[in-house]
N, C-alpha and C positions, 0 to 999 in steps of 0.2 A: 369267431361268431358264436353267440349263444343259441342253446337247442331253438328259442321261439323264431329265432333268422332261418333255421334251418328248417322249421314247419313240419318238423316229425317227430314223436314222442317214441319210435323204436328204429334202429335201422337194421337192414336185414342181412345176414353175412349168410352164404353159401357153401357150411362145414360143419361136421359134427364133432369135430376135436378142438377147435379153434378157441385160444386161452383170451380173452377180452382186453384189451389196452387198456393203460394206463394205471389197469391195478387188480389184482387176481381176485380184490375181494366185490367187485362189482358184478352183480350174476347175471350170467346168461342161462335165456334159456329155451330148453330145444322145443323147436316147433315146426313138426311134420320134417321136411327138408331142408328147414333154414333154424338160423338160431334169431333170439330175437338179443337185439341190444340195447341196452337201455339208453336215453337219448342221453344222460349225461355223460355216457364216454367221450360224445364229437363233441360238448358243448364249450370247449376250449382248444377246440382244433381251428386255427387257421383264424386267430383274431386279425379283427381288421387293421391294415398294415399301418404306424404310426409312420407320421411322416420320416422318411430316411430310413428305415428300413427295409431291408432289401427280401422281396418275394422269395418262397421256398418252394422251389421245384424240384416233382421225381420224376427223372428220366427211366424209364421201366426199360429194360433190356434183357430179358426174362422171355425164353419158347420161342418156338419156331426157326424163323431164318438166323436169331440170333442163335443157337444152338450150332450150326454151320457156318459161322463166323460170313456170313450172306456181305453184300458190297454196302446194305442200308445198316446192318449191325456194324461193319467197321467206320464207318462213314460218323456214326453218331459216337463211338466210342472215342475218334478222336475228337468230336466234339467236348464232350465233355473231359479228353485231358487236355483241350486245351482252357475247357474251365477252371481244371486244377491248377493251373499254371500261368493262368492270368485277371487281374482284378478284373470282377465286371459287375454290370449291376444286377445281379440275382445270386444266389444260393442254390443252387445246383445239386443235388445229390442222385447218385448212381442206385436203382435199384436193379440188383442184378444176383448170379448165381457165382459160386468161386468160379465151376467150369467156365462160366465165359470167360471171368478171367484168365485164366490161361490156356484157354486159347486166344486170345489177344495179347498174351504174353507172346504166345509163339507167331503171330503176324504181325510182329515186333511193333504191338502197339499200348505199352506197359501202361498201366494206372493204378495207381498206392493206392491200395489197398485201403489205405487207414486216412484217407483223408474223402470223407462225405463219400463214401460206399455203405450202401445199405443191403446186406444179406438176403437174400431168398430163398429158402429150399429149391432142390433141384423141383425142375417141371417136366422132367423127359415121361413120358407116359410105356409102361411097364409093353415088352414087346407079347401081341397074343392078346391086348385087354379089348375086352370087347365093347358094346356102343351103351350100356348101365354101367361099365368100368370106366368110359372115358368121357362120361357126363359126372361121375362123381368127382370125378379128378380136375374135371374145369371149376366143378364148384370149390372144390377145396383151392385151389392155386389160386382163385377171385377173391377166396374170405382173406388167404393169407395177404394178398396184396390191400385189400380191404382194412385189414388189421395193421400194416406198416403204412398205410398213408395217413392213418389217425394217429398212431404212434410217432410219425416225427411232423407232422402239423402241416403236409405239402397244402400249399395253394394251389398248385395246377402241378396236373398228373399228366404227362407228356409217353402217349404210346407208340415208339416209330415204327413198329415192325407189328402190321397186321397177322393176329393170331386168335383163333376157335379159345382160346386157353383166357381170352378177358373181356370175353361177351358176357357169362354173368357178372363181373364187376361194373360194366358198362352198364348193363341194364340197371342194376341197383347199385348204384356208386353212391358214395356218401352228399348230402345237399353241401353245400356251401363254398365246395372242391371242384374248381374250375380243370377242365378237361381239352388235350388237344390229340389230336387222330393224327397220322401221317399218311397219306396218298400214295403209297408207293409205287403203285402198279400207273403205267401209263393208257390212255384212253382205248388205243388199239389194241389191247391184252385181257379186256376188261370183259366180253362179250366171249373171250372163251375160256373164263376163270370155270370153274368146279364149283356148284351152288353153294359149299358151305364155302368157298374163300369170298365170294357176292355178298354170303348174310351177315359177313363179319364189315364187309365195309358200308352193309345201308344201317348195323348198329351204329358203327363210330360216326359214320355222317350224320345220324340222326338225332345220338345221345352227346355229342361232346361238343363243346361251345367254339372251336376253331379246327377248320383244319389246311394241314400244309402239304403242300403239293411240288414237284418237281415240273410239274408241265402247265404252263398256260391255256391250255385247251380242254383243261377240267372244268372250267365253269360253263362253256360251252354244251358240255356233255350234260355238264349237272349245275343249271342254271338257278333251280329252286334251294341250291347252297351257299350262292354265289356272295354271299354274304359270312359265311365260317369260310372260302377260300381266301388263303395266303402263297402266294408262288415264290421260290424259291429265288435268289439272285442268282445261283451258281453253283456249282457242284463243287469238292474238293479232296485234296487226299494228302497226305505224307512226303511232298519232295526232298525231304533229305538227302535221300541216297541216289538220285536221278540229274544226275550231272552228265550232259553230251560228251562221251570218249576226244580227247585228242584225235583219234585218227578211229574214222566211223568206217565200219565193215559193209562192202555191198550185200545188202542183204535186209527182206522185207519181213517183216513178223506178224502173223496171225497168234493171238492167244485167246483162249476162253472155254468154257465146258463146249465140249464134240456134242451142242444138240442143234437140233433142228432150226431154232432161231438163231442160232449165231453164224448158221451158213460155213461152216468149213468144209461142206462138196462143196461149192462154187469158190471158194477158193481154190481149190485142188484142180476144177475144171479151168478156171482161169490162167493156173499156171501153166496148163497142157498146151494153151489157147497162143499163150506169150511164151513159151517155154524156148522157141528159136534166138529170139532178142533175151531173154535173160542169158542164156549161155554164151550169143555172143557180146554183151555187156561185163560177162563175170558177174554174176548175182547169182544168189541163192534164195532160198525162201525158210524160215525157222516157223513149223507150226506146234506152239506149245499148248498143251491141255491134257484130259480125257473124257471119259462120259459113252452114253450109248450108241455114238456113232463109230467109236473109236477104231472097230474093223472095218468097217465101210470105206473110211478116209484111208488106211494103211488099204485098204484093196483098190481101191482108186487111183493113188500113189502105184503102183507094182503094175492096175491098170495099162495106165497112162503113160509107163516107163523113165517116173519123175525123181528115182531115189537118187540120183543124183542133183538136185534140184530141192527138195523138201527132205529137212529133215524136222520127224515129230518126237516130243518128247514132253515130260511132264518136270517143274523143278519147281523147290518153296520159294526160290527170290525171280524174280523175271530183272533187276533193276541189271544186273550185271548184261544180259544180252541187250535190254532196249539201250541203253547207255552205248553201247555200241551199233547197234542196227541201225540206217536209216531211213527206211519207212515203215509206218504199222497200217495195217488193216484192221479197220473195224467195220464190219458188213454185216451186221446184226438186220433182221428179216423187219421188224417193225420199229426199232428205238436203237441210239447212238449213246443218248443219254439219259442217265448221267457216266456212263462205263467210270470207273476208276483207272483199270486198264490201261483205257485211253488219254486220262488226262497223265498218266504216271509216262507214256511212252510220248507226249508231245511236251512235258516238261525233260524228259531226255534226248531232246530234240532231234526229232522222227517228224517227216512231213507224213501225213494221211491222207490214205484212201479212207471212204466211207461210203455208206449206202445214206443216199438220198431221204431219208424216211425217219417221220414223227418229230422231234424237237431236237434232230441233230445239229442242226444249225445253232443252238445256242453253244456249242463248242468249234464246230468245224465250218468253215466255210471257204470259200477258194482261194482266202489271205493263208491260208494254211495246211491246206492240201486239196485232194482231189475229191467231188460228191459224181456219185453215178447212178440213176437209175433208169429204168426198170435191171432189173436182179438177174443178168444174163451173163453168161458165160465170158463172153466176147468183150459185154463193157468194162467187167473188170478187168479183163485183159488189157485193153486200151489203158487205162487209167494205171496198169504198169507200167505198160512198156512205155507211157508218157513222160514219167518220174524217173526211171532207170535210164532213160536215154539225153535226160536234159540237166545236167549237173546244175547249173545255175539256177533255175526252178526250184529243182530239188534243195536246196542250200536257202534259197530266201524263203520257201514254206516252213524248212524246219527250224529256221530260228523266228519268223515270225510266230509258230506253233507255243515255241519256248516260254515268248513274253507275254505271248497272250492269257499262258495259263499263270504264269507264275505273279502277273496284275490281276487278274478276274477271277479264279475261281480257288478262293484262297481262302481258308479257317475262321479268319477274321473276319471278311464281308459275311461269310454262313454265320457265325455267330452274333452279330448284331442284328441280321433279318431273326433269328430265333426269338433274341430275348426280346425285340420288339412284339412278335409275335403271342409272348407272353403275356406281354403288358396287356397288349391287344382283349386275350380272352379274359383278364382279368379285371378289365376297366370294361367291359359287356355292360350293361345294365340289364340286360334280359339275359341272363344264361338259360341253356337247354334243362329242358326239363327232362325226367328218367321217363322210359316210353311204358308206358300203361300197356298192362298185360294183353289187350285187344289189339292194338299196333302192334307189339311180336309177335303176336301168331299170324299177323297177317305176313308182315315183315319175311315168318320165315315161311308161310304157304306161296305169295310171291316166290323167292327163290328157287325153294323146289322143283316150283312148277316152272322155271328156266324164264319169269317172266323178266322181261329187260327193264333196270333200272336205271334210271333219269331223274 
């Protein structure tokens, strides 16, 4: 598109080192906290797509949860290899840092490097920087992504992992660059996020022309978007390595970080609960993880007099024990899904327990295992000693668990809800507009002030 499509004669980057695309001799120049840039650098970014030509998308995977290889940073990176790896209709390119690469080398989820990866300086912010050290550093990490979405021509800039680190890009993102947000947080999590993790998603829901969501009950909450909502078909992950053992070991598995929503006391309480029937069953209990509960549970266990019964421990692959275990536990406080976890230990066919709560039914349901609420010691107990005592039960949940994951919520259905999704913000005829400096400051005086957004 040409600068008059775009309707600005400068655009504003968020850096004071920041070298200008397309050519060093186009000058920028510094103004107060921004630079300005001349409109000719975007005026041939992102011409309008000739028929047959396929859209060019940056998937940003840069800060935050991706830094911590999070379940939404693995989730997206196998998306995009399996864009590497299979014709489709858009152009795909990774914007990302080498560190995530491997670390996603090391959660064996490899991506060449040299095919459509696009570089970013790291984004980790220096430990001890204070609140002028870590506002300089949003601006600068915004100019630089600012700077690589004009440099390779993206049509739509795709951010899945909610981050403080691309709210000034959001705010003054280039005109003509179609924008999509990810939802990641589900509705019941949303009312006790931390005011800056709020003001990062009333930017993206406000500045970017689509967004995608894991839970159906986002438009509900947020009815006046309901129009940028895209919900998800399915969750998905890696089964290669998750093949049901020949001969399945009696034994239930809890895995996940030791905190408070994932509920591993009321595992521990449950087992104390059923603890008569697992032993005389022959069953054991495998609780893998760590995190800030982790003495609590090991004093719980010693408690309850269950070290016979639970053993905890932390290991990089889970697939060798779910492949033999027969049931998993997922009892998370407010949401089920999308666990990866869980879809990894129902494609190694484990019947499930689960907590009743949020949108866990789009995986679990009692063709598959067992759903219990309210969150009591006793129910989950029941909903053991159900499954450890009913071989037949147990055997049709866990292979119906198997096919249900390995038909629904598989790479391939996520990846054509994406790029429709694309198409989607792209064919908008009204895209969003960047929010006038009046609307952010109310934007972030709402937040602080804890007011509830809808």
């Amino acid at each position: 598109m040409g600068s008059e499509s775009r309707g600005a004669e400068t655009r504003r980057a968020s850096s004071i080192d920041l070298t200008c695309p397309r050519s060093s001799e186009r000058g920028c120049t510094l103004r107060g906290a921004f630079i300005d840039w001349p409109a000719e650098i975007f005026e041939d970014v992102n011409p309008l797509q000739a028929p047959g030509n396929k859209p060019k998308i940056g998937l940003v995977l840069i800060g935050g949860a991706s830094e911590g290889g999070g379940g939404t940073g693995r989730r997206f990176a196998r998306l995009f290899q399996h864009f590497q790896r299979t014709p489709s209709r858009s152009n795909v390119s990774l914007v990302t840092t080498p560190e995530f690469l491997e670390l996603m080398e090391r959660s064996s989820i490899p991506i060449d490097a040299n095919k459509n990866v696009v570089y970013c300086e790291s984004t980790a912010i220096k430990s001890g920087a204070g609140p002028l050290d870590k506002l300089g550093h949003y601006r600068d990490a915004s100019a630089k992504l600012a700077s690589l979405v004009a440099e390779h021509e993206f049509d739509v800039v795709h951010i899945p992992i909610p981050n403080l680190l691309y709210a000034p890009y959001l705010l003054d993102a280039p005109e003509g660059v179609r924008h999509v947000f990810s939802m990641t947080a589900a509705v019941g999590s949303f009312d006790s996020m931390h005011w800056k993790s709020q003001l990062l998603y009333r930017i993206g829901f406000e500045s970017c022309d689509a967004i995608d969501t894991l839970y159906s009950d986002i438009a509900g909450r947020f009815p006046s978007y309901a129009n940028k909502l895209h919900v998800s078909p399915c969750s998905f992950t890696d089964y290669s390595h998750y093949q049901p053992a020949n001969e399945k070991e009696r034994s239930i598995v809890f895995a996940g970080r030791l905190e408070g929503f994932k509920n591993p006391e009321l595992f521990v309480e449950a087992t104390s609960v059923a603890a008569d029937v697992l032993r005389q069953h022959g069953w054991t209990c495998k609780l893998f993880g760590d995190g800030e509960l982790r003495a609590r549970v090991e004093a719980q266990i010693a408690h309850y007099g269950l070290s016979d019964l639970i053993e905890i421990d932390q290991v990089p692959d889970l697939s060798p024990y779910l492949n033999r275990s027969s049931i998993f536990a997922s009892i998370q406080l407010t949401e089920n899904y999308p666990s990866q976890v869980l879809l990894e230990a129902m494609a190694a066919g484990n019947a499930v327990i689960a907590t009743d709560v949020g949108e866990t039914r789009k995986i679990v349901d009692e063709e598959v295992g067992v759903l219990f609420d309210p969150q009591i010691p006793e129910n989950l107990a029941q909903a053991m000693t159900r499954l450890v005592s009913d071989d037949a039960l147990r055997d049709r949940l866990a292979s119906n668990a198997r096919d249900r994951i390995l038909e629904e919520h598989t790479v391939e259905r996520f990846a054509a809800y994406m790029e429709d999704l694309w198409v989607a913000a792209l064919a908008d005829p009204m895209p969003s507009r960047r929010l006038s400096r009046l609307r952010t400051g109310r934007l972030i005086a709402e937040a602080a002030a804890g007011l509830k957004f809808a």
